[in-house]
Each structure stands twice: as C-alpha cells, then as structure tokens.
N, C-alpha and C positions, 0 to 999 in steps of 0.2 A: 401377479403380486410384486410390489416393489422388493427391493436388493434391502435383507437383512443383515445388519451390522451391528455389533455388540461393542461398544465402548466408553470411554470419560467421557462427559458432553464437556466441551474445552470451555463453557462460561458455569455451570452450577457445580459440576464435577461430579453428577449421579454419573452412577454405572448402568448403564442400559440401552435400547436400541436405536439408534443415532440415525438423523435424517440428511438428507443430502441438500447443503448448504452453495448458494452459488456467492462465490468469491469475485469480482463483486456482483451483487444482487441480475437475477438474467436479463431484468430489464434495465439495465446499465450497460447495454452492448455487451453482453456475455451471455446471446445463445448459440450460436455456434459451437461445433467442437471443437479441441485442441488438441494439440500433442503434451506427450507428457514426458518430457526427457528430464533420467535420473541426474542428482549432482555428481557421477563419476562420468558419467556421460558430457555434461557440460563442463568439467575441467578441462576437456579437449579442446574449449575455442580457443583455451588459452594454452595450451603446452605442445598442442599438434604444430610442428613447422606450415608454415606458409598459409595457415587455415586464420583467416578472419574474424573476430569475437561474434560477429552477429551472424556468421555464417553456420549452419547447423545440418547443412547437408551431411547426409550420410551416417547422423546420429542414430543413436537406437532409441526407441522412444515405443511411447502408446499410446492411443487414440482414446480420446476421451469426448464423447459424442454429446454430453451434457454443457459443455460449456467448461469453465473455470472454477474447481470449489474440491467441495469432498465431504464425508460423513463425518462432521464435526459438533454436529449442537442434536440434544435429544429434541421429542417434538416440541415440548411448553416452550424450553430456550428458543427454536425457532420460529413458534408462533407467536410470541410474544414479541422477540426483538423486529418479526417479518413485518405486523400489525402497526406497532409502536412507532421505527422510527426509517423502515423503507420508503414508505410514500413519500417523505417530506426529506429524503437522502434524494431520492431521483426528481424532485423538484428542483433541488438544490444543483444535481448534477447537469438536469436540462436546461437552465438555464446559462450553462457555458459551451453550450450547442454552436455558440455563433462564432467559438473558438475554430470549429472543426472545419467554417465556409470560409476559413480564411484563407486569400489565397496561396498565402507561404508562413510558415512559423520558424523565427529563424533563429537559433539552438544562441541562447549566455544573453538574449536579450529579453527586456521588459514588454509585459500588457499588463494594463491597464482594464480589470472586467469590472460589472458592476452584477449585483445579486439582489432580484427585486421578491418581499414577499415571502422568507425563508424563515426557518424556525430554528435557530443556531443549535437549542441543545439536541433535539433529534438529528441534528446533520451528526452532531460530533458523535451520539451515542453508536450512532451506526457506523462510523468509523472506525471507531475504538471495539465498536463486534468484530467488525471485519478482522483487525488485529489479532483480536482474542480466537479466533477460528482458524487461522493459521500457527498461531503458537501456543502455547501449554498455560501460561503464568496465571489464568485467572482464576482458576480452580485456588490458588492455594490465595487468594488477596481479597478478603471476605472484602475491603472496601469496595473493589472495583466490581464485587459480584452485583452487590449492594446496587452498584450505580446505574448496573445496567437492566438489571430485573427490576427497578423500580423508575418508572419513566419519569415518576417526578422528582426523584434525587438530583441535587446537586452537590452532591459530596464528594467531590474527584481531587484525588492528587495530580496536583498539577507540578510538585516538583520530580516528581517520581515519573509521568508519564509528559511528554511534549510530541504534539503535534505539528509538522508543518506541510504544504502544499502550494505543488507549483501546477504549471502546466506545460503536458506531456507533447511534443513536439512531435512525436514518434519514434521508431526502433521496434524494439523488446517490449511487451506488456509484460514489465515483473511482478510475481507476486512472490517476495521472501521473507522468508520466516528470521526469528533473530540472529544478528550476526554480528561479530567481534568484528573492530575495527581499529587499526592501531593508525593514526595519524601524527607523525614526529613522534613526543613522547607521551601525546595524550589517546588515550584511549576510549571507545565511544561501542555502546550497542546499539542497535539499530534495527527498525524490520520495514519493507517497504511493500505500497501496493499501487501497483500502474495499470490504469486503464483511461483510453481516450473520454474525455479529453483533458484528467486532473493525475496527477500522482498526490502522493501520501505516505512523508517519511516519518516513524513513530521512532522517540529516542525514549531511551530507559536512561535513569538517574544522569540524564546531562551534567556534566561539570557546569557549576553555575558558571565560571569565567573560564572562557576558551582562548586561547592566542590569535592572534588576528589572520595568520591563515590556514584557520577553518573558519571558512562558509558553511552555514548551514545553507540547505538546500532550498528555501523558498519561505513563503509567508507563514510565519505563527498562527494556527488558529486553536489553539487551547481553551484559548478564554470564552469558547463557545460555551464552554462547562458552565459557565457563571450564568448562564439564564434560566428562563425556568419553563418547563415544556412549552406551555403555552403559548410564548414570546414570540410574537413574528417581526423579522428587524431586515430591512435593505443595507447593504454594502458594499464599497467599493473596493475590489482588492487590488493592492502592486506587488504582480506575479512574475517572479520569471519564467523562462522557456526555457526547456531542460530534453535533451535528446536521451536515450537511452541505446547507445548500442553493446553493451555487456551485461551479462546476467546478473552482474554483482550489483549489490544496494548500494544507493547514493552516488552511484561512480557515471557522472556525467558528459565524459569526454566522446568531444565528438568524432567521427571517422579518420579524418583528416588527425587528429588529436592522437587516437587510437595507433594509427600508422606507423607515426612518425615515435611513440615509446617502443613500439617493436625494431622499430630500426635502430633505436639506440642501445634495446639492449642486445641485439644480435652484434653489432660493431662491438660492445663490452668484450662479447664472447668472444670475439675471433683474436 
C-alpha cells in the first residue's frame, strides 16, 4: 500500500490524503533519487570557511528514491492537473532537448531555440502548478484556483503573478519555494524551479518599474495565459544561459564570479 499522508492539497486547499507529486513531472528527467538537504544544513555552503557554495559534501541530508516532489496535491488536483496539462509541458520541454547535445553552454550568453507545435496555456498552467506545489498561496487566491482546475480558463493575473524562463547551463537543480529579496532599495519575491534543460523564475507582485540594475533573469512568458487550451502556436525564444552554482533563487553568479566575492569579503574581515 502506498505512504498515507494527511494534509492541505496546496491548489484546492481540502484537507485530506495527499498524493505524491513529482516536481518537476518524472518524466521531465526526475526519476532518479535525490538527496534532501535541510536549509540549516545548506547555510553551511555559505558560512563554513573555505567550503564552496556548490560543494555539499559532508552535508546531512536524506535520500529520497522517488525523485524530486512531495505530498502536495490530493488525488482530483493531481489527476486533473496530471491529465490536463503534463503531456503538452513535456512536449514543450522535449523540444529543448537539442539544448542538452550541445557541445558547450556558456553561463551570461544568449540562444536562440525555436518551439514547434506547442500549446502555450497548458505549458503555462503546468508551470504555475509546479509553483503552487511548492508553496502555500493558492489555497487562499480563489482566482488562481479557478484557473488551474478549469483547463479552459483564461482568467490569470498577470500583474500579481510573472513568469520568466532561461536556460539552465548547469550547477544546482533548484527547486525554491518563495523567498525575500532585497536588491539596493528594492525589494522582490520570488520562487524558482531548475531542471535541465529550462529554469523557471515566478515573481509575485513585481514593481511595475525596476531600476536598471535589476536584470530579471530571462524571457517573459506570461502571456502564455492569454490563449486558450486548445491553441497550438510555434515560437521562437531569445534565452539566456544561466549557471547555477548557489542554492539561492535567481543568484546566477558563476564559480569564477562566486570566488572572487568570497575573497572580498574575507580581505573586508581581516
């Protein structure tokens, strides 16, 4: 008998026995197992002397043999959203396959992909589950519940939620839930999910006008919301290449990048 679990389902918000959701989808290159190191555990890439942000040896952690996810959505939420709009997410996602044969992906520079054959709002609706299964919020946002239990809604806030998506160069496969971000004096939420061969950064209530440096991380795809299930549309996206070697959301600095802030602020110290 499968592993009984009693909780919110994170998109309707019943109380009851929660099914095990893979983050992203298992056939999105998430069957393998992972480790599962806590976040006091992972403060250590960054506070341990001489220890590397992507270095994780000697963490405490636990194996987790299913892949990437958790008991997050009860069975309709994940039968529904499984049926709805995974076949036409991993359409979407196979088709940047040609990303992965390439022979070098080289981290702050542009591609150029092209997406033949896709169906925008199931790409986006299953995005925006993925989000909603790592974090809390939809349970309480009747709109966004609205949007995703009904496959043919196009009712989405699109100033309240933004999508954007690059491609993952390698590092870290993050998957983080929302997190507070102070950049100079502006402030930014944010939650991210990484897997070869796309990331996927979700901003909550964006400041319409940002100062000019903040970068957001990659192409807008929002306006996927504006179609309507059925829509099948080709496209061509201008993506950057984004490395990830820190655990933290959005933080794209490469090794070399990484290094050379720890040398500065050790020379502060001394």
């Amino acid at each position: 008998m499968g592993k009984s679990i009693l909780g919110e389902c994170r998109i309707c918000g019943e109380v009851t026995k929660l099914t095990f959701e893979h983050v992203p989808p298992e056939s999105a290159f998430n069957k393998k197992g992972i480790k599962i190191i806590s976040t006091n555990e992972l403060i250590k890439t960054i506070t341990e002397p001489n220890r590397e942000p992507w270095n994780f040896e000697g963490l405490k952690y636990r194996q987790q043999q299913k892949g990437s996810g958790g008991y997050y959505l009860c069975e309709s939420c994940n039968s529904k959203t499984g049926k709805w709009y995974v076949p036409f997410y991993l359409d979407f996602l196979y088709g940047f396959r040609s990303v992965l044969k390439l022979p070098e992906l080289k981290a702050e520079e542009i591609l150029q992909v092209s997406a033949k054959s896709f169906r925008p709002l199931a790409v986006f609706k299953q995005i925006m589950t993925m989000f909603c299964d790592i974090n809390h919020f939809c349970p309480s946002d009747e709109k966004l519940k609205a949007f995703l239990l009904d496959k043919n809604c196009t009712e989405f806030d699109c100033n309240k939620y933004r999508i954007f998506m690059y491609v993952f160069a390698g590092g870290i496969q993050r998957i983080h839930s929302i997190a507070g971000m102070l950049i100079g004096n502006v402030g930014l939420l944010l939650s991210e999910i990484v897997s070869p061969p796309l990331g996927f950064v979700l901003y909550i209530d964006l400041p319409e006008r940002l100062p000019p440096y903040i970068q957001l991380p990659g192409c807008e795809i929002t306006e996927f919301c504006h179609y309507n299930y059925d829509d099948v549309r080709d496209a061509s996206f201008i993506l950057p290449i984004h490395e990830c070697n820190i655990y933290f959301p959005a933080d794209f600095r490469t090794k070399s990048e990484l290094r050379q802030s720890t040398d500065e602020d050790k020379a502060e110290n001394d």
